[in-house]
C-alpha positions, 0 to 999 in steps of 0.5 A: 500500500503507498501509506502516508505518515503525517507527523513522522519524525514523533515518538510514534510516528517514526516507529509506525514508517520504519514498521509498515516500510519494513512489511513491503509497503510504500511508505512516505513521512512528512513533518516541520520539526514542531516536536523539536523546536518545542522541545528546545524552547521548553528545555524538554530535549528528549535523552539522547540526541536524535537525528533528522529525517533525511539522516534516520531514512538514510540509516534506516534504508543502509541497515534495512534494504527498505526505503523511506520517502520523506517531506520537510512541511507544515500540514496546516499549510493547505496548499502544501498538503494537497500537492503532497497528496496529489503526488504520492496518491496515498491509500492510507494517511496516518495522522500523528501531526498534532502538538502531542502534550497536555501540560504544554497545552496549559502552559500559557496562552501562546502554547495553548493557541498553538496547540488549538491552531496546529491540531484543528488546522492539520486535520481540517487541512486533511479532511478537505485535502483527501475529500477532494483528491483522495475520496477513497483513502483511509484515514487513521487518526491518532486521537487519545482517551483522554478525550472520554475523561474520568466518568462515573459509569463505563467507557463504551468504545467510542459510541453510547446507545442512548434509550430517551423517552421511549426512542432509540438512537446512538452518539458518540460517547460524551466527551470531557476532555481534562487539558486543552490538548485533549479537547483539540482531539474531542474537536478533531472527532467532531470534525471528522464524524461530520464529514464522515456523515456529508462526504462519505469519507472512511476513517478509523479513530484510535482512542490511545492511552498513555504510551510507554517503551523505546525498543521496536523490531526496527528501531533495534536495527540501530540506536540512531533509529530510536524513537524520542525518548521525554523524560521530562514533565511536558513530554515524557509520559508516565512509564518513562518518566518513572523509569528514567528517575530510577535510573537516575536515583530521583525518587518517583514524582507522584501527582497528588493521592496517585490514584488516577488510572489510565490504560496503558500500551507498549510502543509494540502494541501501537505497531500492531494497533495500527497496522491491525487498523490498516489491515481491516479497514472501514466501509466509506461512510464508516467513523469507526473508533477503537480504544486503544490500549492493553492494561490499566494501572494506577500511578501508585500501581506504575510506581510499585513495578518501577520500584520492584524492578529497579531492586531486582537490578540494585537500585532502590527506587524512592517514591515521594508524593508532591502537589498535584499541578493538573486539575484533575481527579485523584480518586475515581472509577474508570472501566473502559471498554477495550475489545475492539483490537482483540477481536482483530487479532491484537497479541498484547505486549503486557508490562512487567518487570522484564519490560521494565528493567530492559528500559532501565538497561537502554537508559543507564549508559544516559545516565549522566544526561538526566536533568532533575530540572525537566522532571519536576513539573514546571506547568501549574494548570489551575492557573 
């Protein structure tokens, strides 16, 4: 298939190029180095340096044999984006171009005006660009269960059969997004659900949960194929901030009562999420939206792995409870339905302390390079 990854130089839109180029497809990436020039603007570089695009698919085809195609552009620029769809006539577009953190969203006015314009922008850009040129193509959008929020009854997997005054109908689950970042994602499938609705476009939603890990089958090829690895509190997700501050002896940063639960997801399990969407894709006219993630845990659950593994390597692993920066709930119930990717075959890759104290192995030769500073929370959100 000629696959389109928007976004490919992020955390996993790299991984998700080198994995569908390594299965024989034509693969092409696009990206303006957003990430990285937030990244620097935030002192929240990732671990260890990573090289550009054109560098990593220069790598990646010498030890592979596989190539990659690769754009340097803004997708919020329309014009771009159509000529780029006009020429590589993609069957599949994977959309990872969004500003992808939480607390940079609710940093100030000037990031959360970026995040709403970038995020809103690059998917309406999408939506108009394969309505008018590629009608047919797939649409697999990276979107996050954040979106649902923490409510008091079940999650459903993206729809809500609703029984009202002796009718039926079904809507989209109600969504109450907890950052700016996740309501530009609730926004995005709001966008995408009407004109699925008025141009019969084919789109697959994917509702992911916090993602954790830095090996791939292809990124194992060579170290500078890597994936960015955030430690830090604006970029970093919950699994490997921990593990970095064990390595580095910070006692883990519990957020408040450390209850809050999410769902959880090896970088593996996103590839074979992904690709299993690719794989069986909706009818047009279809917004089929999949929860994406294997195991639910809490922080104080994530926390006591991290602490158990870091002793089966000698490292004590302190754990320190601090202020809560986010507005958020500490203690709630959270049951979300997730049987969508297991019915299309998905083989879970399940965190343990293997998984965990193969992280710390990759981290330890960084040690050095750890900074405390991007580990504390520097983003209040009840500001």
């Amino acid at each position: 298939m000629r696959i389109l990854v928007l976004g490919g130089d992020g955390y996993l839109g790299w991984p998700v190029a080198m994995h569908f180029s390594a299965k024989g497809n034509n693969v092409c990436v696009v990206d303006n180095y957003l990430r990285r020039k937030i990244c620097k603007e935030t002192d929240s570089e990732p671990l260890f340096k990573v090289p550009d695009l054109n560098e990593r698919a220069s790598i990646y085809e010498q030890v592979s044999g596989n190539r990659i195609n690769v754009n340097i552009g803004d997708c919020s620029d329309y014009h771009f984006l159509v000529n780029l769809i006009k020429n590589f006539k993609p069957e599949v577009i994977i959309h990872f171009a969004e500003q992808p953190s939480a607390p940079y969203s609710m940093r100030n006015y000037s990031s959360a005006y970026l995040t709403f314009k970038n995020n809103l922008e690059t998917t309406f850009n999408l939506i108009w660009a394969v309505k008018e040129l590629a009608p047919r193509c797939h649409i697999v959008k990276l979107g996050t269960m954040g979106e649902y929020g923490t409510p008091n009854i079940d999650i459903e997997e993206g729809w809500l059969n609703i029984h009202h005054n002796g009718r039926n109908d079904t809507f989209l689950y109600p969504r109450q997004a907890g950052s700016l970042y996740h309501t530009t994602k609730v926004l995005d499938t709001d966008l995408l659900w009407f004109y699925v609705r008025t141009s019969n476009l084919c789109v697959t939603d994917l509702m992911q949960g916090p993602v954790y890990g830095l090996s791939t089958k292809e990124s194992d090829l060579d170290f500078k194929l890597s994936p960015f690895f955030n430690y830090d509190d604006i970029f970093g997700t919950v699994v490997n901030r921990f593990v970095t501050q064990a390595v580095a002896g910070i006692p883990l940063t519990i957020y408040g009562k450390g209850e809050q639960i999410r769902g959880y997801l090896n970088i593996k399990d996103t590839l074979q999420c992904i690709e299993l969407a690719v794989e069986n894709p909706p009818i047009l006219g279809e917004l089929r939206v999949l929860n994406q993630f294997t195991e639910k845990f809490s922080v104080n659950e994530i926390a006591k792995i991290v602490k158990n593994s870091g002793a089966e390597l000698g490292i004590d692993v302190k754990i320190e409870a601090i202020n809560n920066p986010r507005q958020e709930k500490e203690e709630h119930y959270y049951n979300p339905r997730h049987s969508g990717f297991a019915d299309l075959g998905l083989k879970p890759h399940l965190l343990s302390n293997e998984v965990i104290k193969g992280m710390m192995n990759m981290i330890m030769p960084f040690k050095k390079e750890i900074d405390i500073k991007k580990v504390m929370p520097r983003v209040n959100w009840k500001n």
